[in-house]
C-alpha positions as a LaTeX table, in Angstrom:
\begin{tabular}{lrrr}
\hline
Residue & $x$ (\AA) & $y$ (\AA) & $z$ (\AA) \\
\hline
Unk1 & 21.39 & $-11.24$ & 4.40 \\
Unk2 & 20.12 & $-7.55$ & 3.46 \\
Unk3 & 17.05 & $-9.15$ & 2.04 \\
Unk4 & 16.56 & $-10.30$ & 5.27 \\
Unk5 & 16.63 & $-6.97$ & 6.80 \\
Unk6 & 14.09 & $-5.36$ & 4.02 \\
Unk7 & 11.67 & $-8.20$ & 4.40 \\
Unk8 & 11.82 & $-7.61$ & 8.51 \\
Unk9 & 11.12 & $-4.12$ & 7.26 \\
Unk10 & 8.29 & $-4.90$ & 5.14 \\
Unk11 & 7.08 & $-7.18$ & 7.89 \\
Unk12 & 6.98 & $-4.53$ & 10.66 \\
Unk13 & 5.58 & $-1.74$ & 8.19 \\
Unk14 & 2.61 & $-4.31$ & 7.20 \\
Unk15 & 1.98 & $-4.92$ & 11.01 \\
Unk16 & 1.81 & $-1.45$ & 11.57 \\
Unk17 & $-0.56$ & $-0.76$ & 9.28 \\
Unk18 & $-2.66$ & $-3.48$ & 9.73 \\
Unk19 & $-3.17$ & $-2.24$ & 13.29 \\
Unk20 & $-3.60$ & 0.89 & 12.58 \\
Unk21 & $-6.32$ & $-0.07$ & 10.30 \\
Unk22 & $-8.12$ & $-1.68$ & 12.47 \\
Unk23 & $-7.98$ & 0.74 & 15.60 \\
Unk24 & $-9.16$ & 3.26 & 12.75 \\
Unk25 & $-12.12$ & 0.87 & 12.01 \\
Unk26 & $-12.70$ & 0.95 & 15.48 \\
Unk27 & $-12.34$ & 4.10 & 15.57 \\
Unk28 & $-15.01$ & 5.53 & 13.18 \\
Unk29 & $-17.42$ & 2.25 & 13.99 \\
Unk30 & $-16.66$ & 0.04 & 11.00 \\
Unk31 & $-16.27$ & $-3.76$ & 12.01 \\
Unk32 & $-13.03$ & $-3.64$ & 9.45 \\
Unk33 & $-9.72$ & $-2.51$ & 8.53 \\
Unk34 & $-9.81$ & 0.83 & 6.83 \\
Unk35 & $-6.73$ & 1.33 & 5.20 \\
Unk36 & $-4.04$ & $-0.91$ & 6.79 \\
Unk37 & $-2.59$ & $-1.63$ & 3.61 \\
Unk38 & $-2.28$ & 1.75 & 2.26 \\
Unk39 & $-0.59$ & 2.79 & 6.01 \\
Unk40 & 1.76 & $-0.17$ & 6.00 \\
Unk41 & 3.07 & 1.41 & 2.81 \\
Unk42 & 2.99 & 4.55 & 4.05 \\
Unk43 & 5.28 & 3.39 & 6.81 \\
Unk44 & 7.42 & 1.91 & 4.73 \\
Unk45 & 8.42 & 4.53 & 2.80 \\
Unk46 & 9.07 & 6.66 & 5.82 \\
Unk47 & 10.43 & 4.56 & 7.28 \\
Unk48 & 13.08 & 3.96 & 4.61 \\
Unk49 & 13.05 & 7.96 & 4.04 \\
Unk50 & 14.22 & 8.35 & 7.58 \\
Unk51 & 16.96 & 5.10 & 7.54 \\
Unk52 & 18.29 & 6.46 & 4.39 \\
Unk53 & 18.67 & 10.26 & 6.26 \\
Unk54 & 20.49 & 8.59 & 9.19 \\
Unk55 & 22.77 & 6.98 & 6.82 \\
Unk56 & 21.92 & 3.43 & 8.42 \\
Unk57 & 21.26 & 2.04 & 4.78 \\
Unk58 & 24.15 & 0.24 & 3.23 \\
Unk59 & 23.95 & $-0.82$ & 0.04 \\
Unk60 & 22.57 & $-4.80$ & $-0.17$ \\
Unk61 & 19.72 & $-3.41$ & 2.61 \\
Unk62 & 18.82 & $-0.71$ & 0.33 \\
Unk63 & 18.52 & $-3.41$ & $-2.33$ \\
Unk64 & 16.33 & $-5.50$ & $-0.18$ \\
Unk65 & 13.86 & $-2.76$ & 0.93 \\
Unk66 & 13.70 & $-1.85$ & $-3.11$ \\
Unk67 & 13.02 & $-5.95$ & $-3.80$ \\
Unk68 & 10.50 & $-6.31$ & $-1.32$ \\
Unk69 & 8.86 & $-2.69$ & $-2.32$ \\
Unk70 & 8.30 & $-4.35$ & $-5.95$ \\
Unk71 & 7.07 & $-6.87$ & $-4.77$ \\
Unk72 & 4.64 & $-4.76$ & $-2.11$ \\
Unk73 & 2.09 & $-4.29$ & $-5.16$ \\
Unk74 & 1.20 & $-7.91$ & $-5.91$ \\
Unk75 & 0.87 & $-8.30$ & $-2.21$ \\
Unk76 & $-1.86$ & $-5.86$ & $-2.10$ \\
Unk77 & $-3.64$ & $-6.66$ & $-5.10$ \\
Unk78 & $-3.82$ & $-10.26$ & $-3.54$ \\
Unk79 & $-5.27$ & $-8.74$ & $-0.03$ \\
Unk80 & $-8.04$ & $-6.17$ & $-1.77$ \\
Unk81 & $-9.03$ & $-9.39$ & $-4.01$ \\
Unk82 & $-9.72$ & $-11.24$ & $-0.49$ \\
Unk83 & $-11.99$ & $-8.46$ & 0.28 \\
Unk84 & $-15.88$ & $-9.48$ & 0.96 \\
Unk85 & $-16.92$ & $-7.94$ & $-2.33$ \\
Unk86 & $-20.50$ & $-9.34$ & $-2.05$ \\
Unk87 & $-20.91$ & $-7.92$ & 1.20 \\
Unk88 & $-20.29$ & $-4.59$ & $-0.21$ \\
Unk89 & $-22.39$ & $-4.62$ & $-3.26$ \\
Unk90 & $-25.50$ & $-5.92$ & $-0.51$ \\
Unk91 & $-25.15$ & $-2.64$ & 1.38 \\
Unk92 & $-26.21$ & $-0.61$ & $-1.59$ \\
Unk93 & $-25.16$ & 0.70 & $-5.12$ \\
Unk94 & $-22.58$ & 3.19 & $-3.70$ \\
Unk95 & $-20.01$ & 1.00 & $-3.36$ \\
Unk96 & $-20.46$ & $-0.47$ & $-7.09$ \\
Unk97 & $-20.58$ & 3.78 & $-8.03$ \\
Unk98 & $-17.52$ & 4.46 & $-6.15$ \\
Unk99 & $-15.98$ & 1.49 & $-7.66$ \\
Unk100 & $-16.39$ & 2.01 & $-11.28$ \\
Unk101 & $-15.34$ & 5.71 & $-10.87$ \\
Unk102 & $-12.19$ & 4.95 & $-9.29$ \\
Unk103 & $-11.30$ & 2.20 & $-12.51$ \\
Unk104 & $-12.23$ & 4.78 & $-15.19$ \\
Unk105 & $-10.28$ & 7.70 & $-13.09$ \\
Unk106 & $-7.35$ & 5.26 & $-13.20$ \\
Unk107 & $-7.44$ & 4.31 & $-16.57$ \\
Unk108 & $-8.21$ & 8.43 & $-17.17$ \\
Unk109 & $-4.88$ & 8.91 & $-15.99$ \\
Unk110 & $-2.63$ & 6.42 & $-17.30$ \\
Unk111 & $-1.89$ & 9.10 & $-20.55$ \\
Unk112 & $-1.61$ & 11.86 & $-18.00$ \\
Unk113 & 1.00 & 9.73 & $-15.97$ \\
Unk114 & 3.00 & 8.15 & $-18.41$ \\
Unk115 & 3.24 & 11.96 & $-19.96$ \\
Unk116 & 4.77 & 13.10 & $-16.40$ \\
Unk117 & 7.24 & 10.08 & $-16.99$ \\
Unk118 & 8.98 & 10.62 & $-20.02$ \\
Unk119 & 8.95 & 14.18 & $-19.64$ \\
Unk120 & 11.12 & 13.93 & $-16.60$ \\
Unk121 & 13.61 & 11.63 & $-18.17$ \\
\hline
\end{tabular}
């Protein structure tokens, strides 16, 4: 039944973001979401943070937020890979730049981050 409760979490932080997104699209005049995704799991976390502080977290529902959170990556790798990727790289080569620099800065820090990790073991 906790499950339950972390996917209606999950559910209401992706809604969130997703119109959030797209009133910030609106916003700066971009006919798309900007950033729903990356909001809706912004608002989960907080949204946990502040559950957890109020002490209205017991134990399976903690569980289910932390199931559904792993699984909150695949979910997003899934919705960037829907993205209109063609459209992008017709608009001009600073998407395919900005692209490319992003991969090698993550792959750049992969030795830096796994460092952090064990050190803090």
């Amino acid at each position: 039944m906790m499950l339950i409760y972390g996917l209606g979490l999950l559910a209401l932080s992706y809604l969130a973001g997703q119109l959030f997104g797209d009133f910030l699209g609106e916003f700066i005049g971009v006919q798309a979401n900007v950033g729903g995704v990356g909001f809706a799991m912004l608002t989960l976390v907080l949204l946990h943070n502040y559950f957890q502080k109020k002490h209205w977290i017991k134990g399976n529902f903690d569980d289910g937020i932390g199931f559904w959170s792993n699984l909150y990556i695949p979910v997003i790798v899934a919705m960037s890979a829907s993205q209109n990727a063609l459209l992008a790289f017709n608009h001009g080569i600073l998407p395919l730049v900005a692209g490319i620099l992003i991969v090698v800065l993550g792959f750049a820090l992969v030795p830096l981050i796994s460092t952090i990790k064990t050190t803090n073991e």
